[in-house]
Structure formats: structure tokens, C-alpha cells
Phi, psi and omega in degrees: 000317186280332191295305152322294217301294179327291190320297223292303163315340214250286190319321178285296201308305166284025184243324187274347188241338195237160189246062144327103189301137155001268214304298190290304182299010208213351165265324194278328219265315190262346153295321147323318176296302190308311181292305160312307180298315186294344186269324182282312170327313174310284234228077157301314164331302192087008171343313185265004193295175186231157199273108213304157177290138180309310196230068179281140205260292203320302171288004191325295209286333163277009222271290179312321157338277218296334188299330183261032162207004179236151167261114186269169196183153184237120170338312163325131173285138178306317168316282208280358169274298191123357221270341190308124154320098161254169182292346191261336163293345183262305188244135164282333193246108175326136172291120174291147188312305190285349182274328175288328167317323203271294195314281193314324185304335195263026197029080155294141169338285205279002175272357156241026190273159150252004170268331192275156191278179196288319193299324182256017143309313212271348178244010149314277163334282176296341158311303185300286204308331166296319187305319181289005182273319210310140164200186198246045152262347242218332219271016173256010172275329201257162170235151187242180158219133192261103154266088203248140176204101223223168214266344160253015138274162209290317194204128183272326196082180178272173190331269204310340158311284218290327176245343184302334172312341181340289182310308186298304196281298155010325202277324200254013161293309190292317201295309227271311274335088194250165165267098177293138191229166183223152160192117217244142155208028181194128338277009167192173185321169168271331180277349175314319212251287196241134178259174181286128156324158139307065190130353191243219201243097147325099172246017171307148162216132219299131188319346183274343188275324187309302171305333181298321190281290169286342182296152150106192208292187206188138182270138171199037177247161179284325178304282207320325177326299198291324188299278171335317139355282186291359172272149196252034170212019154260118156299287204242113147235135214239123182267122218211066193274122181224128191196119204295001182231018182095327196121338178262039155249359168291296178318336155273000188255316187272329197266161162247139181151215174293114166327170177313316183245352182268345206232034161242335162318287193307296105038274197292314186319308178292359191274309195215176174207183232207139192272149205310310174316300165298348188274311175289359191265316188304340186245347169263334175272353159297353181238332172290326195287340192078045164262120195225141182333158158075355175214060133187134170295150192249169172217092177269105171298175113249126185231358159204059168286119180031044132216199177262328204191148174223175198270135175309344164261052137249331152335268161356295190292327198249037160259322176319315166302325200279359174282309175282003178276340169284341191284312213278007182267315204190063177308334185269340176075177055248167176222139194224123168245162178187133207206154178260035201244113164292311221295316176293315169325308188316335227285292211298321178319315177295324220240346186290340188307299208270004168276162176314305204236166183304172196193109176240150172201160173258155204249128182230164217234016162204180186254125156356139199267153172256109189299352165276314207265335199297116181281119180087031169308339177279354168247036170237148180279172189274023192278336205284340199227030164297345206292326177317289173283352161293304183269000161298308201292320186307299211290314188328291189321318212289194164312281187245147163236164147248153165213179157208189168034139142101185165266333207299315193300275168004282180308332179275340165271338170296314183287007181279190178251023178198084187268011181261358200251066184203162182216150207252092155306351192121138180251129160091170154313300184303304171274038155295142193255122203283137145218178186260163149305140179276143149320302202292158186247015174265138161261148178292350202225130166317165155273156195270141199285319191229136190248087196285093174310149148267348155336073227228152165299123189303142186278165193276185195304178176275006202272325183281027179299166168313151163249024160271351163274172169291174160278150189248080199240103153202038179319152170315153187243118182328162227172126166338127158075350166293134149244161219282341184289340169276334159313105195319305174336317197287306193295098172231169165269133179261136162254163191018274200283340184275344203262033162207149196247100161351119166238355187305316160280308197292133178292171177292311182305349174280323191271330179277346194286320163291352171290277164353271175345267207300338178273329174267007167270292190336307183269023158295146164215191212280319187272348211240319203287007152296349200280337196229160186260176224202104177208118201250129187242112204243152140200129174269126162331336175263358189256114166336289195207117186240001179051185209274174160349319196256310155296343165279315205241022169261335152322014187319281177338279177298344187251020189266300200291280185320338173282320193289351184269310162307318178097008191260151181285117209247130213228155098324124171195111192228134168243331205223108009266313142239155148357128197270019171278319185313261179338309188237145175183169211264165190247167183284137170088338161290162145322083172300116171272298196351155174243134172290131172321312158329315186254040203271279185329303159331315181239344206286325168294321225270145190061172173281145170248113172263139207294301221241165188290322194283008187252294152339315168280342179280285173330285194319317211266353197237191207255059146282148179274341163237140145252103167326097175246151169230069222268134142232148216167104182305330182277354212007071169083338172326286190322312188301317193303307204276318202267353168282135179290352194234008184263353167048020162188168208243167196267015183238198285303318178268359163326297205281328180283331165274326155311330145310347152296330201258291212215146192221139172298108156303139186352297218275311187292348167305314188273335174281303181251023135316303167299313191282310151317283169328290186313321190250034219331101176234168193244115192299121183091356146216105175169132184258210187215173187216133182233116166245121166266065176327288185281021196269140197038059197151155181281317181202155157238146164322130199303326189274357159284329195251338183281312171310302189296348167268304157316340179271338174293322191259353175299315180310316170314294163315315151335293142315316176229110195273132168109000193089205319254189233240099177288108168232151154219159208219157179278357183206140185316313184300337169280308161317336167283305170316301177312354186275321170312227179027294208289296166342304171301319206242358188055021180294127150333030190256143168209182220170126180284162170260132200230115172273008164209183178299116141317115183281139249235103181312329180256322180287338197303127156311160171026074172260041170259317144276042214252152183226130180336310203282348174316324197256348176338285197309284180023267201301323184300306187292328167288311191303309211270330154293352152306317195270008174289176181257333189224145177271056159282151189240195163205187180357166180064168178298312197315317167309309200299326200303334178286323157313327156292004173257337157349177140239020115191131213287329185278349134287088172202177170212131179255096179277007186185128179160130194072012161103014161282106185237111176296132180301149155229141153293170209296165220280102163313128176272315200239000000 
């Protein structure tokens, strides 16, 4: 077989310089054979093979055989390629003693290995520091390298495809000095299932970045990898690498140090941790089996690797082996199997009574999904496909592993904390490696003095990033059977005033509608959701016009009342300009609007969608399954909501207690006006605020017009509340700027965010396709923050008023300018 394997490579290589006739290729090929077989006889160990081909045909079926019983080395001396990896090779410019002082200080992951080598520590290191430079004025100054799988390629491969490559491309990250990054949309994100550590490499990538980056052509052989690499006038090379041994005989063949498999505990720890959802499944069944990480061996089957189906009793026989080949790993057990088989799982589960030693598996009413093979992966969630990464983390945790066929087994021992503890069962059927039950009552593999869980805490979202950057947001989405306290999405910063939920205003019938709600979203799936009706408040890249902030989300009430009187589930959904998570997001304990991924494909198209109320309302009422609104309504919906006899509250009295039900400031926007609120020092409820709609209907106003009405907007203000002080804001710079003048000049208590352009206008934003979420931040800041004022004046438009309802109290306010009308207020009251 190594002989076939030499030969088969040797051969393509002298096939690429010389154009060798049938005859000559076929004398030159068994003079080889003869010679290579006589070299390996000499030297049965096999020390000295040299190293084999990436995509060799002849050995497909011996390759693991020959790899768990040979040790490979590439003859050559190391000294004498030259190949070894330094640290001086990656970076030109050395890390200064204070930039590394800055690094240890934050206790990074790899700053505590004794394994992983120094070059990639320094390119650990030099990673985090490029991440905090990236920002999307800046990020075509960096170069990257991508590992990607994305819903329109043809073919990804499995869990273990995609990621065990990790160590090589990392080794040509540094070389490169590219920023790696990873990013899955098929069949759902890579953060559904694994995150970045507390302490570890962020390889998320940021959303605004994403269309710039992965689209377009991708490598995914290895010579092209390596071509593709060295050029220095590539942004982006996008990796899509399948490679039956990982990459790790190239990657040994070039670093000098720790091998390939000695560097993937450490390696891995730093990459990932398992997202809070896998994590508790992960912990519940270790604790149902009475397991704990480091004591006990795994038995990994692949029992139908590249095919559909094997006859159940050859299943059977060769799951029965591989249990006993792990008992000869860890005769006292416990043993944890796992197969991509039921049939075999069924096997050990029935039979586990009657072995000797313990025998735990988990019993499923179906086989693990294979993230390439899964048929109608584009309507399934991502929950359909934990079983995968539950028994990747199960095999990880143990001692010893066994495995055969496939990467997957494999792959879980290199991620173990003892990859040195394992036996190879057999490729293919006919060559399964026989083994007995064991005698001995000793295990061959120590026990580990220390048992490094991976559970490691997930770093945090990326919203807490500089906020002079964008948000680097493309976090996982609530997912069939999650609860919202475990969603990664959710772990957020809250502020203050947002972390309890107001019940004083809410009617009961409001308070059972949200009860419904979180129980019949929870118990959506993939098979169950035609079960439930539907009213979805949409605006789409396609829809002509969804109007500002205030026309989309102040209808609330009234689009509250018609789901809960309908029985429909009431869902969100904004692409344009972006997702209203970037902004907004549901608070714990609140109303989830979110659409789970799965069921995006399912409702965002299905049925009509309707503008107006006298339409809306029919539509609502009747057995269509989704109803769409795109609602606009000068009144938005007040009247209808105030003229029903059974809601016990008015739709202005219950606004500011149900919005706190619906929404919460997403991370960034939280943090801008915390900081901003601090800096300025207010106080949620005592201070009022003043709103000028410079531009409402119009382009432009005359400048000494727009300077007056503003200063006559914070006189109003003072007016309400004498002394200050005065939160003001305007859809245009220019009023914000005078007023700073102005307040200076006269020392008036006036503050204000600073704008280097016109706060955008959601449906009006010029080029907003080359928009990045934080562009529209100020929006939201300025409306959170004239919400929290006690008294309003506003003016033209919905956006003021809508910051009064948000208010704490509506009935202080003056609406100073409306209809080309304008009240005079006197000049700015101190007392």
C-alpha cells in the first residue's frame, strides 16, 4: 500500500515534465514499484517514506490503515529545506516589549500553552491588533485569507472537512501575513454551533465586510492554495480546502517544532468554545451518563461513509468492534459511542446491559445530520444539526479514542487533550482490525493530572468592539427550542433603565397575548409552523417605500392588537437598510419579533403584502397564513387602537411600557448613549428635550430659518422645564451646529450629539446600499435619548412625536412648529 501510495504520486509529477509513451510509463512506473517496495521491506517501521499525495486515487481505501500504524517523516532534512517557520519570518517588524506587556495582560488563551510555538503565538497576537484596527473606511489597507462555505457552493464537505485544516491554513496566514477569518451560510452560520473564546482569535467576520470579501472565485486544492497565497496584490483568498489528512503532512513538512496533531488541543481551544446552547446539551448529557472530561474512552464508528446504507448486521459487528477496541484503551471504561449510523447506536444501546464494562450512547429517532449530505438543508434550523457537534465535543472530552473510515473520529482526537491515546479499527469493511474484549485491568493512557474543560465562555458579541468601528455583528439568530437567556445574540449590554420590565400599563389581555406568543414561537419547527398564522411587519431591498423610524415601529400597538385578536404570531423583518437587530432587539423576558432562519425562506415572500389599514384589516382577519404589513397611517393606527371599547388603555398611555416589552438598544447603540448620556451628564427623566424636523418634506431650508426655529425649539424647551437641562436634536447639521454656538455664547445647559453629516433618514438615505449599520446609529441615539426625556418640544414629523411616546411624560410637551406654523416661546427660562 505505501509503496502504490509513493509510486501513484511520483509518478504524476514525472508525468507533469515528461510526455511518456504507454510503454515507457509502464516499465518506468514497475521499475519503481520494485525498488520503493524493496526500501520499505528493509525498513519495516517506515520511518523514512516520504511524503504522499494530496489527492492520491490508488490508496483511497488504505490510507488510515497505513497512517495508525506508521509513523511518516519526510526524508529530507529539515536544516536543509529550510522550511522551518520563525517568527522573523512573518513579521518584519518586531512586537514591542510594551505591546507584548499590553497583550499578557489581557490573559490570552495561547499565551498560556507550553505547546503552541512562538511564531504563532506572535501571529495570534498581531491578529487581535489588526482586528481592532479594521474598520470598513480602512479594511482594503489589510489582506485576508477566508474559509468559507457559503449556500451557493456546490460542495463543502463535512463538519470535519471544513475545519480540521485549521493548523495549515493558520501556518500560511502568518507566512502571508493575511487576516484569517472564517464564515459559514450553509447550512447556517459556524457561530450557530462554535465561537470565538474569551481570550482567543475572533475569526468572525464583520457583516458589513462580508459581501466585499467571500463572494467570488475560491481555492480549494492545495498547489492552487499555496499559489494563490503569495500573491501580494490579493485581498481576499477565499478557502474552500479539502484534504483527506487536514493539511498535516504539508504543515510538518514546512514547521519546525511541534508537530501538526501535538498543536490541535491548544490550537483548537483557541479558535473555539461551543455556543452556550451546545454547551448545555453538552452538560446535560455528561451529567446524565455520569461522565466527566479526561476518564473515560470514546468509540467513534463512520458506518456509512460515502455510501447510504450497509446491511444492519455488518453495522452491528463493526460497531461491536470498535467498543472493544476502545475496552483495550480503557479496560475499566466508561465508553461513550457514536455513529452516523441508529442502526449501530440501537445495536450498542440494546447490548450495553450485557458488556463487562460500562457502555453509554445517546439514543436518537434519527442519524446525525452530515452538513454537506443533509437533504432540504435550506428549510431546516440550525438546532437540526447539534447532534454533529454534541459527539464531536463527547469523543473530544474522552482519554482515548478509536475510530475508523471518515475525518470525524479522527478529528476528535487531535482536539482531545491526549491525541496520543488511540487505535485505528479499520477502512472499509473487509479491512476492520479485529480486536477482543480487554483482560487487563489497567488503561494504557494516564490519567491527566488536570482536565482542561472547553467550555471556555464565549467572547463577547462584537457590538462591544470600539464603537468608531462598525458593529462587527453577524451573530447567530434564536433557533427552534433555544431559550432567549442562552442566545448568544442576547448576551448583550443592557442599559440601566432597559433591565426590568414595566407591567403597570400593561392590560392583561396584552400580558396573555405575550405569554402565547413566547410559547408558540418556542415550539416552532421545521415540521409544525403551517400550524400557526402569521403577521409579519416587513420592509425589503425591494420595496419601493417603508418610511422612517417612526412610520415603521410607532404603529406597535394597534399592529399588537389585530395579531392578538387574530391569533397570529407577530414577527419583524427589515433588510432596508438593514435589520432592525442592528439597532433594536428584543429585551429578555420580552416579545421575540425575530424570525428564526429557518423560517425566513417560508414567510418573507409567502402572500400579499399590505400598505394600508382598510386592506390590512381583512387580510389579518381571514385564513391567509402569512400577512404581510408594510403599514403606513398618519395616525399609525392610534385612532382605531383608542376607538375599540375592550383594550383598558389608551394607545399614548401604553406606549412607553410596551416599548420596553418590544425593544431594547442593541449593544453599540447602548453604548453610544450611555457614553453620550454620561459625557453629558443626564439623567434618565429629568431633563427635557427639543426636536427640530429641519427637512421634513423638503430638501432644504434657508439657513437663518432654520437657525432661528432652532433656538426658538430649546427656548420651548426651558419653557417646560426651567433651567435645564436641554437634550437637543435635528435631522440637520446645520441646526446642531448653531445651537452649539448659540448655547456657548449664552452658557445655556444645552447638549447634543456632534455630527460629521445629517442624521439618516431610513427610507431617504442617499447611496444607503453603501451604507454601513453604524451610519444610521445616530437615529436611534437621538430618539432613545429624547424618549427619556420628562418634557418634549417637538416639530413637524412623526420622529418627534414618536420620542414622546417614549417619553415619561407625554402630557409635557409643545409642539412648536407645524404646518409653516410657528409658537413663539419666550426667551430661554432659567427658573
Amino acid at each position: 500500500a505505501s509503496a502504490l501510495t509513493i509510486l501513484d504520486q511520483t509518478m504524476k509529477r514525472i508525468n507533469r515534465f515528461f510526455n511518456l509513451k504507454s510503454c515507457q510509463y509502464i516499465f518506468l512506473a514497475l521499475t519503481l514499484l520494485h525498488i520503493v517496495a524493496l526500501f520499505i521491506l528493509q525498513d519495516k517501521q517506515g520511518s523514512e517514506i516520504y511524503s504522499f499525495a494530496e489527492n492520491n486515487v490508488i490508496a483511497t481505501g488504505l490510507r488510515e490503515f497505513i497512517f495508525s500504524n506508521v509513523t511518516f517523516e519526510s526524508p529530507r532534512s529539515r536544516n536543509e529545506t529550510n522550511k522551518a517557520l520563525k517568527s522573523s519570518d512573518i513579521f518584519q517588524r518586531s512586537i514591542s516589549s510594551e505591546e507584548k506587556d499590553d497583550f499578557s495582560s489581557k490573559n490570552y488563551i495561547w499565551e498560556e500553552s507550553n505547546i503552541l510555538p512562538q511564531w504563532m503565538k506572535d501571529y495570534f497576537a498581531w491578529h487581535s491588533e489588526q482586528r481592532q484596527k479594521l474598520n470598513k473606511n480602512n479594511w482594503k489597507d489589510f489582506k485576508f485569507l477566508v474559509m468559507r462555505c457559503l449556500a451557493t457552493d456546490s460542495k463543502c464537505g463535512g463538519t470535519a472537512d471544513r475545519i480540521k485544516t485549521v493548523p495549515y491554513v493558520l501556518y500560511w496566514a502568518a507566512k502571508t501575513k493575511r487576516i484569517l477569518m472564517i464564515h459559514w451560510s450553509r447550512p447556517a452560520l459556524l457561530e450557530e454551533f462554535l465561537l470565538p473564546p474569551e481570550g482567543g482569535i475572533d475569526w468572525r467576520l464583520p457583516s458589513w465586510l462580508v459581501e466585499d470579501i467571500v463572494h467570488g472565485r475560491y481555492v480549494a486544492n492545495i498547489e492552487k492554495f499555496e499559489r494563490f497565497l503569495k500573491m501580494d496584490d490579493v485581498i481576499a483568498v477565499r478557502s474552500k480546502l479539502q484534504s483527506y489528512n487536514g493539511g498535516s503532512i504539508f504543515y510538518n513538512e514546512r514547521v519546525d517544532g511541534p508537530r501538526f496533531e501535538e498543536v490541535y488541543h491548544d490550537l483548537w481551544k483557541t479558535f473555539f468554545t461551543p455556543s452556550p446552547p451546545l454547551q448545555k446539551i453538552i452538560s446535560e448529557h455528561m451529567t446524565r451518563f455520569g461522565i466527566s472530561a479526561g476518564t473515560y474512552a470514546s468509540a467513534h464508528l463512520r458506518g456509512l461513509y460515502a455510501i447510504t446504507d450497509r446491511k444492519p448486521n455488518t453495522l452491528r459487528r463493526m460497531a461491536e468492534n470498535a467498543v472493544k477496541c476502545a475496552s483495550n484503551l480503557r479496560p475499566e471504561g466508561p465508553i461513550y459511542f457514536a455513529s452516523d449510523s441508529k442502526v449501530a447506536v440501537d445495536h450498542i444501546v440494546s447490548v450495553a446491559h450485557r458488556i463487562p464494562i460500562k457502555i453509554v450512547a445517546i439514543e436518537r429517532d434519527y442519524e446525525p445530520l452530515h452538513l454537506e449530505k443533509a437533504t432540504g438543508w435550506e428549510n431546516r434550523s440550525a438546532s437540526e444539526y447539534y447532534d454533529t457537534f454534541v459527539d464531536l465535543y463527547l469523543i473530544a472530552m474522552s482519554n482515548c479514542v478509536t475510530y475508523n473510515m471518515g475525518g470525524y473520529g479522527q478529528w476528535g482526537l487531535w482536539i482531545s487533550q491526549n491525541s496520543s491515546c488511540f487505535k485505528f479499527h479499520g477502512e472499509r469493511t473487509k479491512l476492520t482490525i479485529h480486536c477482543d474484549w480487554s483482560t487487563s485491568s489497567k488503561s494504557i493512557a494516564k490519567e491527566p493530572e488536570s482536565v482542561r474543560t472547553p467550555f471556555l465562555p464565549p467572547m463577547g458579541t462584537r457590538f462591544e468592539e470600539n464603537i468608531g468601528n462598525d458593529p462587527l455583528h453577524s451573530g447567530p439568530s434564536i433557533e427552534e427550542g433555544e431559550k432567549e437567556d442562552t442566545s448568544v445574540l442576547h448576551s448583550v449590554i443592557k442599559m440601566n433603565n432597559y433591565t426590568s420590565l414595566p407591567s403597570q400599563n400593561i392590560p392583561q389581555w396584552m400580558r396573555d397575548y405575550f405569554l402565547w406568543h413566547s410559547q408558540t414561537k418556542e415550539a416552532l419547527t421545521t415540521k409544525n409552523w403551517k400550524n400557526t398564522k402569521y403577521l409579519l411587519m416587513q420592509c425589503r431591498h425591494s420595496d419601493p417605500q417603508c418610511g422612517g423610524v417612526s412610520d415603521r415601529l410607532r404603529p406597535m400597538p394597534f399592529m399588537i392588537l389585530i395579531a392578538a385578536r387574530s391569533q397570529r404570531l407577530l414577527l419583524i423583518q427589515w433588510t432596508k437598510p438593514f435589520p432592525l437587530e442592528e439597532f433594536l432587539i428584543p429585551p429578555t423576558g420580552g416579545l421575540n419579533w425575530t424570525i428564526p432562519n429557518w423560517l425566513v425562506p417560508h414567510v418573507e415572500n409567502s402572500g400579499r403584502s399590505f400598505f394600508g389599514q382598510e386592506k390590512l384589516l381583512p387580510a389579518v382577519s381571514g385564513d391567509q397564513l402569512v400577512a404581510r404589513a408594510r403599514y403606513q397611517s398618519n395616525n399609525h393606527g392610534s385612532v382605531y387602537f383608542n376607538n375599540q371599547t375592550d383594550t383598558h388603555v389608551s394607545f399614548e398611555s401604553v406606549y412607553h411600557d410596551l416599548f420596553k416589552y418590544l425593544f431594547e438598544p442593541s449593544p453599540p447603540v447602548s453604548k453610544m448613549i450611555t457614553q453620550k448620556m454620561n459625557q453629558m451628564q443626564l439623567s434618565p427623566g429629568e431633563y427635557s428635550a427639543a426636536h427640530f424636523r429641519v427637512l421634513y418634506g423638503r430638501e432644504s431650508r434657508p439657513v437663518e430659518e432654520t437657525k432661528r426655529v432652532a433656538i426658538n425649539a430649546i427656548n420651548c424647551a426651558s419653557e417646560l422645564r426651567p433651567g435645564g437641562p436641554v437634550y437637543f436634536a435635528a435631522d440637520h447639521k446645520v441646526a446642531v451646529d448653531h445651537i452649539q454656538e448659540y448655547s456657548k455664547q449664552h452658557n445655556l445647559p444645552v447638549v447634543f450629539l456632534e455630527h460629521a453629516e445629517d442624521p439618516l433618514h431610513l427610507d431617504l438615505a442617499r447611496n444607503w446600499t453603501e451604507r454601513s449599520p453604524s451610519d444610521y446609529y445616530a437615529t436611534f441615539v437621538d430618539l432613545l435619548i429624547l424618549g427619556q426625556s420628562r418634557c418634549l418640544a417637538y416639530s413637524n414629523g412623526g420622529y418627534g412625536t414618536f420620542g414622546l411616546l417614549l417619553g415619561f411624560n407625554a402630557s409635557c410637551s409643545v409642539r412648536y412648529f407645524a404646518k409653516r406654523i410657528i409658537k413663539s416661546c419666550p426667551k430661554w427660562i432659567d427658573k
